[in-house]
C-alpha positions in Angstrom: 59.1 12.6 -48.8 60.1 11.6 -45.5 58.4 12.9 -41.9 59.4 15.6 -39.8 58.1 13.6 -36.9 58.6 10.4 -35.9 57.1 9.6 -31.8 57.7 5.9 -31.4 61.3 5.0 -31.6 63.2 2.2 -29.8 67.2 1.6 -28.8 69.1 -0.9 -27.5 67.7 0.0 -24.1 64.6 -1.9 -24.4 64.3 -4.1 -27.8 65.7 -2.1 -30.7 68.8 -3.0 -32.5 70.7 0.1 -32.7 72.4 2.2 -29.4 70.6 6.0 -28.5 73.8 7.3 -30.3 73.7 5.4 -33.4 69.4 5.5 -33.6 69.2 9.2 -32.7 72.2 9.9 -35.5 70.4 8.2 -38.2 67.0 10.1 -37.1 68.9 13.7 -37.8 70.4 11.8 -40.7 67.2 11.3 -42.5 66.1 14.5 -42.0 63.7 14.8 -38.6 63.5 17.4 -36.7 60.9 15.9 -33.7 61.0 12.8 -32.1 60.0 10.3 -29.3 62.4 7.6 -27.5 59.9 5.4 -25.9 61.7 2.3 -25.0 59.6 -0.6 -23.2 59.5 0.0 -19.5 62.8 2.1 -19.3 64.2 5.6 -19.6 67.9 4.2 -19.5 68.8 6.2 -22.0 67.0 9.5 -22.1 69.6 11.4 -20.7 72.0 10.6 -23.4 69.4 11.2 -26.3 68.6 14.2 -24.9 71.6 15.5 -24.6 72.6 14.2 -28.5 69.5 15.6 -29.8 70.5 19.1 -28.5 74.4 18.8 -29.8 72.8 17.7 -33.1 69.4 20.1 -33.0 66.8 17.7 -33.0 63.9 17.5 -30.6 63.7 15.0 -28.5 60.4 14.0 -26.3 61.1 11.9 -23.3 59.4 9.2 -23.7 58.4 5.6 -22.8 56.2 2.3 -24.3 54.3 0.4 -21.6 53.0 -3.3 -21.5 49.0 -3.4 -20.3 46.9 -6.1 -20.6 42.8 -6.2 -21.1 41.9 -9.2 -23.4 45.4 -8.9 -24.7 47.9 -6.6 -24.9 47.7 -2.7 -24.8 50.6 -0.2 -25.0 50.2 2.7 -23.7 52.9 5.5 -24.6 54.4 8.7 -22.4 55.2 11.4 -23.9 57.2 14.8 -22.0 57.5 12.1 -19.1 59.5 13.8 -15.7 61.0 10.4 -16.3 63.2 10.7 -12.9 60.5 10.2 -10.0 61.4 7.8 -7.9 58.1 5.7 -7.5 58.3 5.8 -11.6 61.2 4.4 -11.9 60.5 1.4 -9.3 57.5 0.7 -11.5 59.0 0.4 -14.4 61.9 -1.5 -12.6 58.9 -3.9 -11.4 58.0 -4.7 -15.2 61.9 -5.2 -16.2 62.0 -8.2 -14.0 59.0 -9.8 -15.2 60.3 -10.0 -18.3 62.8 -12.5 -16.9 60.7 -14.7 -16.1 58.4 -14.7 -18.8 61.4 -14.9 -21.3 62.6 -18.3 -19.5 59.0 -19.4 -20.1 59.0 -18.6 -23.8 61.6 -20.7 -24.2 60.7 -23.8 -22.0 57.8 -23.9 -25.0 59.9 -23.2 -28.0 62.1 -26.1 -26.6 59.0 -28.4 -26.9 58.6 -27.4 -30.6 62.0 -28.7 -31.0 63.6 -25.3 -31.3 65.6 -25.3 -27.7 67.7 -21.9 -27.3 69.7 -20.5 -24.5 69.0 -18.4 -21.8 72.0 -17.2 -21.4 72.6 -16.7 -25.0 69.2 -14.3 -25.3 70.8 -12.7 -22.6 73.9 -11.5 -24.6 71.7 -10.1 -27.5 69.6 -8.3 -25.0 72.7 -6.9 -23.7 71.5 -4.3 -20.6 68.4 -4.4 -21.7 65.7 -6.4 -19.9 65.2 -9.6 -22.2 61.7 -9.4 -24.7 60.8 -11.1 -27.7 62.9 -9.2 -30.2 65.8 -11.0 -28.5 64.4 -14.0 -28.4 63.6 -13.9 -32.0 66.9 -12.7 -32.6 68.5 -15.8 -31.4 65.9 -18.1 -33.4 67.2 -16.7 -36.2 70.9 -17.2 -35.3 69.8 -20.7 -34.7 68.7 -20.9 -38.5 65.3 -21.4 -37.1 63.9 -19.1 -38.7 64.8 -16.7 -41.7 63.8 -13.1 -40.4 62.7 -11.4 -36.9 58.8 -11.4 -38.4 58.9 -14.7 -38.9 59.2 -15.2 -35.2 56.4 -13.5 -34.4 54.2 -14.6 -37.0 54.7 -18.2 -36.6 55.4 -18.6 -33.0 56.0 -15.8 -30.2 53.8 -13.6 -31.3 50.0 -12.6 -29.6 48.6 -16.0 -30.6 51.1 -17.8 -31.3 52.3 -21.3 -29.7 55.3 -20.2 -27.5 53.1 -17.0 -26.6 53.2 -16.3 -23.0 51.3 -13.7 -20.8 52.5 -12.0 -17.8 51.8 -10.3 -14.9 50.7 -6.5 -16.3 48.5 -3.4 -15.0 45.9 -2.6 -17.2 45.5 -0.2 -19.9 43.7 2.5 -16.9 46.8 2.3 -14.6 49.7 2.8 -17.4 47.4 5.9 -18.1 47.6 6.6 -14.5 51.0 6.2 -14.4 52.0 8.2 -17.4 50.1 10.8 -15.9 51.7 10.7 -12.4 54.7 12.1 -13.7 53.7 14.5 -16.0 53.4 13.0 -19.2 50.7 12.6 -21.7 49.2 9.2 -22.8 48.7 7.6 -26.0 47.2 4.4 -27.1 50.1 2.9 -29.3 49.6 0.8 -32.6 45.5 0.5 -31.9 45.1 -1.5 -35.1 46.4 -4.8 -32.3 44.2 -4.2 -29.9 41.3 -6.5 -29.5 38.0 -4.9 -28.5 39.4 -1.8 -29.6 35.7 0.0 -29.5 35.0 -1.3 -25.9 39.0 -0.4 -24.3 39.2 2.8 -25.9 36.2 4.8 -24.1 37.7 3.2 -20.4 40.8 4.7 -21.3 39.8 8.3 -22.4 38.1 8.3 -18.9 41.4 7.6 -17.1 42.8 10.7 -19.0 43.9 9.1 -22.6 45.3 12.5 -24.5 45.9 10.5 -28.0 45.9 7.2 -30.5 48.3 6.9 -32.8 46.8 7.0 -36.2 49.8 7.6 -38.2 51.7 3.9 -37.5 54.2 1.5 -39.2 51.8 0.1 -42.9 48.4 1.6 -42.3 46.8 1.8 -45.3 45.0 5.1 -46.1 41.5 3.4 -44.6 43.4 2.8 -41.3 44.2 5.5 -41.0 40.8 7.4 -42.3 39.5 5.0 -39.4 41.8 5.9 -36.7 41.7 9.6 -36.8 37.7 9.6 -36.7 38.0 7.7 -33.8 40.8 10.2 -32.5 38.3 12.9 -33.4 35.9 11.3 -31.9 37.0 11.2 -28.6 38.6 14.7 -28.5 42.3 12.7 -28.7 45.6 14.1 -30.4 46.0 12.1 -33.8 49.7 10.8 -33.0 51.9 8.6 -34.9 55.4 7.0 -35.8 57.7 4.0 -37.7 57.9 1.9 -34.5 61.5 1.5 -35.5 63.7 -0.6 -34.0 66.8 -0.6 -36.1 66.2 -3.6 -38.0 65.5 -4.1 -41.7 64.7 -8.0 -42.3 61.4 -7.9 -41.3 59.1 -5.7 -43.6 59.5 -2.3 -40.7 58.7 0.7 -41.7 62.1 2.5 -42.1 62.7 5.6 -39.5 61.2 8.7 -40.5 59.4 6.8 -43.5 55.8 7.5 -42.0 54.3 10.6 -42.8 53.0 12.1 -39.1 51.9 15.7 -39.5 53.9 18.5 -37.7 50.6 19.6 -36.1 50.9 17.1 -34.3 53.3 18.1 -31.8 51.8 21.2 -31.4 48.5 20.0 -30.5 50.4 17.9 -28.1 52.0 20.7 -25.9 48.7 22.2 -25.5 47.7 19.8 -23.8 50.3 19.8 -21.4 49.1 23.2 -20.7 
């Protein structure tokens, strides 16, 4: 049976490996009807999936994944985003660049595990994107450094990993604040990575959290159990999605594959009333 719904999709805009055309083709493909583009830090190419999802009669939410940091890394995605404000846009601009820097860093310590890459070459596979990790794992595995894009994270670039490096980030309260700014409604993305889960959450359903995505990627049955008491708990939506990003060599959850409950969506746009 595959989902209806699938809110946490990403292109070759951010990190994904397929273009808006391609990924929102394959999502009418495999039968959805609703669904979420929420590239990291951009919203380069919601005007194109919106207007593909119309021609092909699939819903598409404006969306967006951001980067926050309290005791390591929180995302924090916007959903039915007025994506075009001006001071939103030179935000997320503002996070693009970082990534620059930080991806230059990355590699100054993968070169000292005696896997040097290029900068320029990560460059290329991010194409216009801003450069992020999937790239760089990308090119590890180009290199033969590695034998799939998981690998990369488990071993070294991922949260603790040795060629890990942290960057300049608001915290999880201001990109709730900022989702909110223009419109949009806030979710806590992927909960299941972040650390002090029970002491973040309750700060950020102050700021105006409206869900946590309990339906994501392999949670087992208990996770999610787990998730959506704590969604129920604090009066949040129950959200969910694949976290798709077009590739297959690393154990993803395949577009559409999780099951996220139509109800969803509709519990969703009351709140934006």
């Amino acid at each position: 049976m595959a989902s209806l719904v699938d809110l946490h999709l990403h292109s070759t805009a951010s990190d994904g490996a397929q273009t808006v055309e391609d990924l929102i083709g394959l999502a009418a493909q495999v039968g959805l009807k609703t669904i979420a583009l929420t590239d990291h830090d951009t919203t380069a190419a919601l005007d194109q999936a919106l207007e593909i999802g119309q021609r092909l009669g699939l819903e598409v939410i404006p969306g967006v994944e951001l980067s926050s940091e309290e005791d390591g890394e929180v995302h924090i995605l916007g959903y039915f985003i007025q994506y075009k404000n001006v001071a939103f846009q030179k935000a997320l601009e503002r996070f693009r660049f970082l990534r620059y820097g930080r991806t230059q860093l990355i590699l100054e310590k993968l070169a000292a595990l005696g896997m040097p890459l290029e900068f320029e070459r990560v460059l290329q596979i991010a194409g216009d994107a801003a450069p992020q990790r999937p790239h760089i794992a990308e090119a590890l595995k180009e290199k033969g450094y590695i034998q799939n894009v998981s690998d990369a994270f488990q071993l070294y670039i991922g949260n603790d990993g040795p060629a890990y490096v942290r960057t300049e980030k608001v915290t999880p309260v201001e990109a709730v604040e900022l989702v909110q700014s223009v419109g949009g409604l806030a979710v806590l993305a992927h909960p299941n990575y972040v650390k002090n889960l029970e002491q973040v959450l309750p700060k950020i359903v102050e700021a105006g959290l409206t869900g946590l995505e309990v339906y994501y990627g392999h949670n087992s049955d208990e996770e999610v159990a787990y998730y959506k008491a704590l969604a129920v708990q604090h009066n949040l939506v129950p959200t969910g999605g694949s976290d798709w990003h077009g590739r297959d060599d690393g154990g993803q959850v395949y577009i559409g594959e999780r099951i996220v409950p139509p109800e969803v969506i509709v519990q969703l746009k009351a709140r934006l009333k």
